[in-house]
C-alpha positions as CSV (number, residue, x, y, z in Angstrom):
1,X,0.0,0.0,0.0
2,X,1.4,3.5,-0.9
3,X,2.1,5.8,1.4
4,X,-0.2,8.2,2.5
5,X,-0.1,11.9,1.4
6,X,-1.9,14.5,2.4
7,X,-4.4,16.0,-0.2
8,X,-6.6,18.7,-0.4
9,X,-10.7,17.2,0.1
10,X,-12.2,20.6,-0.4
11,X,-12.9,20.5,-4.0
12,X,-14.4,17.2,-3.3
13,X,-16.2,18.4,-0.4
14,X,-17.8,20.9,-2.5
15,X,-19.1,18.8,-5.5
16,X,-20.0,16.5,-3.0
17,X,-22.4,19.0,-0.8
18,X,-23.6,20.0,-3.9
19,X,-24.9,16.7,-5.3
20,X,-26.5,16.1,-1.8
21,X,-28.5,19.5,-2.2
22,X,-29.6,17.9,-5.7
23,X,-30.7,14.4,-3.4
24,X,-33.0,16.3,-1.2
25,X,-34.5,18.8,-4.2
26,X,-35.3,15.0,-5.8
27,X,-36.3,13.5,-2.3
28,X,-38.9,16.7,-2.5
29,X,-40.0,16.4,-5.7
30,X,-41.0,12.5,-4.6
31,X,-42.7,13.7,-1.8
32,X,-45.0,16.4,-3.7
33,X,-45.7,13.5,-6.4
34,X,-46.3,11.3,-3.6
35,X,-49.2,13.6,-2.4
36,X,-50.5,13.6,-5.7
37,X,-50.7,10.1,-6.1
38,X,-52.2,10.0,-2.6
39,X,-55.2,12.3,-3.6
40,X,-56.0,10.3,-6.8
41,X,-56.1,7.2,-4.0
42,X,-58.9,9.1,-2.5
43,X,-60.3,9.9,-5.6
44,X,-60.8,6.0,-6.4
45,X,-61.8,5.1,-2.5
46,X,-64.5,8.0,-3.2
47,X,-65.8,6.4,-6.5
48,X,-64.5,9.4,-8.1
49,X,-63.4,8.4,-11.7
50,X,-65.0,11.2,-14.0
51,X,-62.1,12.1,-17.2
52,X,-60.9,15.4,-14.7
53,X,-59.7,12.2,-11.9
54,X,-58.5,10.4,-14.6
55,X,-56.0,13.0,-16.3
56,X,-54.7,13.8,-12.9
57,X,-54.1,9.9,-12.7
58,X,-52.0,9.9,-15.1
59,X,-50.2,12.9,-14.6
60,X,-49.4,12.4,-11.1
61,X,-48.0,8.6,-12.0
62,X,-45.6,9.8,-14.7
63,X,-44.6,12.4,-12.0
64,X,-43.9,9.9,-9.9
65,X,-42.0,7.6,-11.9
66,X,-39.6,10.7,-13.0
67,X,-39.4,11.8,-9.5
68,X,-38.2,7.6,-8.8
69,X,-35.7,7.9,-11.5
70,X,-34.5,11.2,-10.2
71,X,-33.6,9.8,-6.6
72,X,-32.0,7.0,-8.1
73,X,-29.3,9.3,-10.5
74,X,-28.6,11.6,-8.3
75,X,-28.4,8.8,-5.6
76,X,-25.6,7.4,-8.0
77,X,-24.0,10.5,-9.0
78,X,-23.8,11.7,-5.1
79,X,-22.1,8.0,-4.1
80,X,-19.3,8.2,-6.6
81,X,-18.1,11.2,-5.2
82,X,-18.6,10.8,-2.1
83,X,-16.8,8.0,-2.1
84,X,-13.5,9.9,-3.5
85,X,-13.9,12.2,-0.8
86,X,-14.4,9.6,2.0
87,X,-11.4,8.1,0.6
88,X,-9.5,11.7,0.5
89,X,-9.8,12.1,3.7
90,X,-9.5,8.6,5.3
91,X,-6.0,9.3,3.7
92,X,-5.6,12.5,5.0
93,X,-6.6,11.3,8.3
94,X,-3.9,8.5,8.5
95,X,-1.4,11.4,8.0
96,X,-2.5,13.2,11.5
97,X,-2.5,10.3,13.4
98,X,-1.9,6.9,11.8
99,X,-2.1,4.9,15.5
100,X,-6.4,5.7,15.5
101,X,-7.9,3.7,12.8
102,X,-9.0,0.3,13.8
103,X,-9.9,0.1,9.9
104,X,-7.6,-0.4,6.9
105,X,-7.8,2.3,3.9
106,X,-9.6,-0.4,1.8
107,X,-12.5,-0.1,4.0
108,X,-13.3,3.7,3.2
109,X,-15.2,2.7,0.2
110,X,-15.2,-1.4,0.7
111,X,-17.1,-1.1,3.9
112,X,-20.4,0.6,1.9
113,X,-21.0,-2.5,-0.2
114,X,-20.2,-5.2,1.7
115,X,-23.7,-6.7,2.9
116,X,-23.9,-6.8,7.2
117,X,-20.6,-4.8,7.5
118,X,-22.2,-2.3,5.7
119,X,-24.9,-1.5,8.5
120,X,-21.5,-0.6,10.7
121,X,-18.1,-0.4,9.1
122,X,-18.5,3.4,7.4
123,X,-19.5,4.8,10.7
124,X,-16.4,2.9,12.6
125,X,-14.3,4.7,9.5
126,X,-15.5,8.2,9.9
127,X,-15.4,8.5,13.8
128,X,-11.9,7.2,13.5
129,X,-10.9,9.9,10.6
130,X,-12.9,12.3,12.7
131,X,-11.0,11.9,15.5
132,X,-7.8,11.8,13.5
133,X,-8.1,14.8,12.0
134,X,-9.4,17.4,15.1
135,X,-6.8,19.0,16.8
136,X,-5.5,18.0,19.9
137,X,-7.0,21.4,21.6
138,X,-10.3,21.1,19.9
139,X,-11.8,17.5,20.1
140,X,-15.4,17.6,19.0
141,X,-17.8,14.7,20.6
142,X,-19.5,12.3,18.0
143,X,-23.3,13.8,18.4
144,X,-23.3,14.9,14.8
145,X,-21.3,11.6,12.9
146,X,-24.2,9.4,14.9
147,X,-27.4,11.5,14.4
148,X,-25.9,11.2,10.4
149,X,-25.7,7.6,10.8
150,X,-28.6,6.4,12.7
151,X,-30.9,8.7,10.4
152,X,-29.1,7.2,6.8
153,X,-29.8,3.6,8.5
154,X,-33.2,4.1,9.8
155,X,-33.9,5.9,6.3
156,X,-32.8,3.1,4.1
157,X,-34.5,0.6,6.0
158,X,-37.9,2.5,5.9
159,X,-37.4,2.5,2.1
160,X,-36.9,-0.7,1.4
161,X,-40.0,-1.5,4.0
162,X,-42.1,1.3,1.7
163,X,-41.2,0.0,-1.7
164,X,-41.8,-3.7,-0.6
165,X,-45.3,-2.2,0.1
166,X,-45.6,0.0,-3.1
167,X,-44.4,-3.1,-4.9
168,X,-46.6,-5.9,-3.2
169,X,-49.8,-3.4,-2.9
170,X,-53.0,-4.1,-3.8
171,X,-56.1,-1.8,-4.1
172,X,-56.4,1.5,-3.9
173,X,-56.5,1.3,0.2
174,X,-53.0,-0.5,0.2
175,X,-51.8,1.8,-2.7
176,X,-52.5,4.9,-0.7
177,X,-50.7,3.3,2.5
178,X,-47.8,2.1,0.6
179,X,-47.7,6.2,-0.7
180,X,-48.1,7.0,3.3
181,X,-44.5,4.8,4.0
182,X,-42.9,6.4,0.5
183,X,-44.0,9.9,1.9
184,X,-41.8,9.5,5.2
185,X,-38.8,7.2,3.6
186,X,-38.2,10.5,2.0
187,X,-38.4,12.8,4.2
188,X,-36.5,10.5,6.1
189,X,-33.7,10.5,3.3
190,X,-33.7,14.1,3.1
191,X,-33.1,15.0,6.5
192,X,-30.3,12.1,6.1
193,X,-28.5,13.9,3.4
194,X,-29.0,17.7,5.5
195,X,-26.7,15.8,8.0
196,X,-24.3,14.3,5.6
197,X,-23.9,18.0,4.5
198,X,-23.0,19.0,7.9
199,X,-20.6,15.9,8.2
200,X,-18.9,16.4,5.0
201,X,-18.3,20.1,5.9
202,X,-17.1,19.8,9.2
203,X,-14.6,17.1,8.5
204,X,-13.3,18.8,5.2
205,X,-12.8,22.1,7.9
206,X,-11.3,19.9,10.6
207,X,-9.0,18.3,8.2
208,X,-8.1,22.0,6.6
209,X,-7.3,23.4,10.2
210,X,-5.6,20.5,11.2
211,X,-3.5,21.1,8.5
212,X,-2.7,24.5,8.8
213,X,-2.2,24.2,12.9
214,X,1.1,22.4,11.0
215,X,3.9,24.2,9.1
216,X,4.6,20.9,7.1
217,X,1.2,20.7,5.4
218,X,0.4,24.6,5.3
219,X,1.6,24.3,1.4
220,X,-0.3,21.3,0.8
221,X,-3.7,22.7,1.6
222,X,-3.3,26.3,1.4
């Protein structure tokens, strides 16, 4: 394994905020076509079905299926950088203080995919870099890092519960609760991604004054 240099995360950090901003504009658009959907439920449980409640129908589906594959690419577009930046600054973080991560390098973007491991692994990574890479006059507690994590968990859990239910639903009745679970998975997700904002930003400005409390990496990062 190479050795680790230290590396600017801030450009990363940037693109990174940015494509979660675009993951909770899609999260919101899902949400409003949720409630769409959810009225034209009612509209069927209250035998409404003249050609006004069927237009709306089939508007408020297509919206829905664009808002789906709009959570989906901006999903993938926000992992792959995330992932670089995760990576950044695991790196950057064995340069402070190589004696505090429990967790190889490999494991900064390993630990997301494989199954179990998953549910704990990237949390045991970014306490360790977060401890790593706050100076030794400024140690910040883990409140924020576990509100992220407990919030992304209990997120992707309720969304995988909600599109079982979309998926497996039958009538309008079970349609319009399987909408119900879809409405909070993503406000769920949304509030998810507002904390990995906060994470991301905090670290990247941890690692950046870390940095420059050091003469040797002041030209790295300045």
């Amino acid at each position: 394994m190479p050795a680790a240099r230290l590396r600017s995360p801030e450009g990363l950090a940037r693109a990174t905020v940015a494509l979660l901003g675009l993951v909770v504009a899609a999260d919101l658009f899902a949400m409003w076509t949720g409630v769409l959907e959810i009225r034209v439920a009612g509209d069927i449980l209250n035998g409404i079905n003249d050609d006004a409640a069927l237009r709306r129908g089939e508007r408020s589906h297509l919206l829905h299926e664009m808002s789906r594959v709009a959570q989906a690419l901006t999903l993938l577009a926000t992992a792959a950088v995330f992932l670089c930046w995760f990576h950044r600054v695991r790196v950057n973080a064995e340069v402070f203080d190589p004696s505090r991560h429990s967790k190889s390098r490999g494991w900064a973007v390993g630990g997301w995919f494989c199954p179990v491991v998953n549910l704990w692994f990237p949390r045991r990574v970014t306490l360790d870099v977060w401890d790593a890479s706050a100076r030794w006059a400024d140690r910040p507690g883990h409140g924020l890092v576990n509100s992220w994590w407990t919030l992304w968990i209990v997120a992707l859990l309720a969304d995988r519960a909600a599109e079982w239910r979309y998926d497996t639903a039958r009538g309008a009745l079970g349609w319009r609760d399987a909408l119900h679970r879809l409405l909070v998975a993503d406000a769920l997700d949304a509030a998810a991604a507002v904390l990995a904002v906060l994470v991301v930003l905090k670290l990247t400005r941890m690692q950046r004054d870390r940095a420059l409390a050091g003469p040797g990496f002041v030209t790295t990062l300045g």
